[in-house]
C-alpha positions in Angstrom: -15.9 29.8 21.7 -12.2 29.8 20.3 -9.6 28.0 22.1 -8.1 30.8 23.5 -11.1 32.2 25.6 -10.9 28.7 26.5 -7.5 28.7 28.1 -8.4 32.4 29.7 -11.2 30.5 31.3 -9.3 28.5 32.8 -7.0 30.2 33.9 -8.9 32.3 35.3 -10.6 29.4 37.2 -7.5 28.7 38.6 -6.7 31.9 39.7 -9.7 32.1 41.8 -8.7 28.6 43.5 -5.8 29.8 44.8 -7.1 32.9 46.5 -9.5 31.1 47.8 -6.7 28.8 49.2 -4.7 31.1 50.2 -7.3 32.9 52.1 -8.3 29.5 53.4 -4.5 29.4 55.2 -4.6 32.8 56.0 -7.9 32.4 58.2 -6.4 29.4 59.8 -3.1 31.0 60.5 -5.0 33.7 61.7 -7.4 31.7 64.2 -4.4 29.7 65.5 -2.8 33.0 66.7 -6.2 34.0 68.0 -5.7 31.0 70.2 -2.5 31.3 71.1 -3.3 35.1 72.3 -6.4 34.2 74.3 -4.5 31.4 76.0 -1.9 33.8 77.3 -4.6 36.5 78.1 -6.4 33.9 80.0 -2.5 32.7 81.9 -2.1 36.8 82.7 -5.5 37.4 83.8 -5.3 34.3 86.1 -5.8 35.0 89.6 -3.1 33.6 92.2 -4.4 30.8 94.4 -5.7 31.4 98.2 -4.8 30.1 101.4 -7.5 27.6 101.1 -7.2 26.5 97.1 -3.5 25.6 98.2 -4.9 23.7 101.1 -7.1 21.9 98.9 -4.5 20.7 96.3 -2.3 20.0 99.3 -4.8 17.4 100.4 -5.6 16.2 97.3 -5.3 12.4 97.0 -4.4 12.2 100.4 -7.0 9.3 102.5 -8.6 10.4 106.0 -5.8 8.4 108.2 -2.9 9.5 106.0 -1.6 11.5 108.5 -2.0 9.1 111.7 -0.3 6.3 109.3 3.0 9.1 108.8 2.5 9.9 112.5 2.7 5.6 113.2 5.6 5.0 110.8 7.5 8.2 112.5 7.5 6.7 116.2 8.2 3.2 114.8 11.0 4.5 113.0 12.5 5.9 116.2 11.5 3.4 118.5 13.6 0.8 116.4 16.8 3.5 116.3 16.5 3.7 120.2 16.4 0.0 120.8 19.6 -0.2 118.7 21.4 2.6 120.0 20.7 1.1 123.7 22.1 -2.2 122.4 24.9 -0.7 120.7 24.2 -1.8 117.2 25.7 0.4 114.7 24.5 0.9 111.0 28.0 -0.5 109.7 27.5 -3.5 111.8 24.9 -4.5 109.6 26.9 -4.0 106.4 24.4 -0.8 105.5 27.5 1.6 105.3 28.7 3.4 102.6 31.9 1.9 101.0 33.7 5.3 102.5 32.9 4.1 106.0 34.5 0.5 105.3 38.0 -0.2 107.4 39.0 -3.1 105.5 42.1 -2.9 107.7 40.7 -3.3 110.9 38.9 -6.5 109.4 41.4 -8.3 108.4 43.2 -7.3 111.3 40.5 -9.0 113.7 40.2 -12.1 111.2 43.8 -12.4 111.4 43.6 -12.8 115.5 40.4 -15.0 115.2 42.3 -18.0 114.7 41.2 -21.5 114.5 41.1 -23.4 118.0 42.8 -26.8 118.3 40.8 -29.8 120.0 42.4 -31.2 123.0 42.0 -32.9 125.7 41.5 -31.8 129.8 43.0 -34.8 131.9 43.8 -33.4 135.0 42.5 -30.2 136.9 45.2 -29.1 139.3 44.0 -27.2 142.2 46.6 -24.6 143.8 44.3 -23.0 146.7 40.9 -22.5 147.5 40.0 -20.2 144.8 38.8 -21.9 142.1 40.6 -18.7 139.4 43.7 -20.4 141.0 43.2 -23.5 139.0 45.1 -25.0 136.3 44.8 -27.6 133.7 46.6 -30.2 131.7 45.4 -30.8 128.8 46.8 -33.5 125.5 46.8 -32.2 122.1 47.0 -35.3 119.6 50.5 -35.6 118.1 51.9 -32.0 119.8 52.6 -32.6 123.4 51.2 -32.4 127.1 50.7 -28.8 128.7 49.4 -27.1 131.7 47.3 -24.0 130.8 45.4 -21.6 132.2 41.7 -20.5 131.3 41.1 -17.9 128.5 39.1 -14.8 129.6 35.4 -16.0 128.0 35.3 -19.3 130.4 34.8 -19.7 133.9 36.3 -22.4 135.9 32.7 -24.2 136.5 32.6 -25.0 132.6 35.7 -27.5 132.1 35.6 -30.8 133.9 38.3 -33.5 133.8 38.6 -36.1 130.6 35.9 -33.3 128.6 37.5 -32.1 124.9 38.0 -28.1 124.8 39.0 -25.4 122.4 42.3 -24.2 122.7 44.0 -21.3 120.8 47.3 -21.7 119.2 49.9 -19.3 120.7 49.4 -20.2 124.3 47.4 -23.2 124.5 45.0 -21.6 126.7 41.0 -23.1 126.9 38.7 -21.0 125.3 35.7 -23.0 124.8 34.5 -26.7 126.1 33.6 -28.8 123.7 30.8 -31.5 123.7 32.0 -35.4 123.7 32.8 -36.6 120.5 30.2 -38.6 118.5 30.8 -41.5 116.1 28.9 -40.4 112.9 28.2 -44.5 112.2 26.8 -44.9 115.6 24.5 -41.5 115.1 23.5 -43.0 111.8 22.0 -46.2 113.3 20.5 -44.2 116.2 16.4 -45.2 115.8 14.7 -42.2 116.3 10.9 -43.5 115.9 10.2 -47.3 117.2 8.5 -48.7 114.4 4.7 -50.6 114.7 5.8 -53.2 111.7 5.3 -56.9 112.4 6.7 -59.7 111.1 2.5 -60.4 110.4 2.5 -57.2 107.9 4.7 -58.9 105.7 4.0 -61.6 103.7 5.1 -64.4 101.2 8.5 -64.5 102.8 8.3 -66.8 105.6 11.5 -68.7 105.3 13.5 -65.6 104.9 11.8 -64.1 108.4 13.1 -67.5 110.1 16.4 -67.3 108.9 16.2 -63.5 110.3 15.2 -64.1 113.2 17.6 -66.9 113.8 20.5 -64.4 113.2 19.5 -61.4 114.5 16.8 -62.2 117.6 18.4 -65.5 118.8 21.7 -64.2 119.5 20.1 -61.2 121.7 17.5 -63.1 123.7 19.4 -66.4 124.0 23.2 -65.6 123.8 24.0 -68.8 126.4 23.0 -70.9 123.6 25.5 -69.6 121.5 27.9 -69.8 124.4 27.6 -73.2 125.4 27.9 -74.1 121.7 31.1 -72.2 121.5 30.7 -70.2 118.3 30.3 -66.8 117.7 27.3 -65.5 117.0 26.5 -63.2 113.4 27.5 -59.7 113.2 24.6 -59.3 111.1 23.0 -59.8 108.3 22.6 -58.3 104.2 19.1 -57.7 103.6 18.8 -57.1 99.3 
């Protein structure tokens, strides 16, 4: 065989690949369409769905006490808006609002009037008649002055006793608010608030120390005449390191 029938051969050869490639693609080209075309045959011969298919999908996923828990959450819901509405609680009141509904004016307007009270004094109650609302009070303000006031419109006459400390605003000096009796934070500090069960037993290896203790911190409470008849003063306590 010469070298050129060789090559035709070959050629040839490859030739026939090709078609057979091509008709490879074509057939899958082909099937792919096929596909596509049943799919849409299937979509347009689709029937619509019944009353009781869209029931079905409607209640699909949902449990058995889905619609008693809705029903539950519903009446909750407006059982909580009419508790607020009778106690006048407003959704802005709670700082829910939308920034539209702010009125930063009105805020600072009412922060601006809820001034600080100044501490004084009520030393005398001054009675005018029978009716207690007739009443009036002097009260001390340290470093200002002496003035006699009248009651501010949240306190009733009942509440403010002679030598007791009260709130009192700063424009007219009226009393807005009693005020408990001043405490001395040292004196809270040493308050003992649980009597302790230690002994002087419990501790041990320090027995000269508890004498000296006790000698000048017990001896001057139980026996102060000693002390007395001695004429000294007796410890104002003692460093324990």
């Amino acid at each position: 065989m010469s070298k050129k029938e060789e090559e035709n051969k070959e050629e040839s050869k490859q030739a026939t690949i090709d078609d057979k490639d091509k008709n490879k693609e074509k057939t899958d080209k082909e099937k792919e369409k096929d596909k596509k075309k049943k799919e849409e045959d299937d979509l347009d011969n689709q029937k619509a769905l019944n009353e009781e298919e869209i029931r079905l999908m409607k209640a699909y996923s949902f449990g058995p006490y889905d619609d008693d828990i809705k029903l539950l959450e519903k009446g909750t819901k407006k059982r909580i808006q009419d508790i607020e509405n009778a106690m006048g609680i407003k959704e802005s009141d709670r700082g829910l609002a939308p920034p539209s509904q702010w009125d930063l004016n009105s805020d600072k307007v009412a922060l601006q009037q809820d001034q600080p009270l100044l501490v004084a004094r009520c030393t005398k109650i001054i009675e005018k008649g029978a009716n207690e609302d007739e009443r009036q009070y002097m009260i001390v303000i340290r470093q200002i002055a002496k003035y006699v006031v009248d009651l501010g419109e949240n306190v009733a006459p009942t509440d403010i006793e002679e030598a007791m400390r009260v709130g009192v605003d700063r424009s007219k000096y009226r009393i807005q608010i009693p005020l408990p009796p001043k405490i001395d934070a040292s004196v809270t500090m040493m308050t003992v608030e649980e009597k302790p069960d230690v002994t002087y037993d419990d501790v041990g290896g320090c027995k000269e120390q508890i004498e000296k203790l006790r000698e000048v911190v017990e001896l001057p409470l139980l026996q102060p005449g000693k002390f007395v008849a001695l004429g000294i003063d007796p410890p104002k306590g003692v460093l324990l390191y």
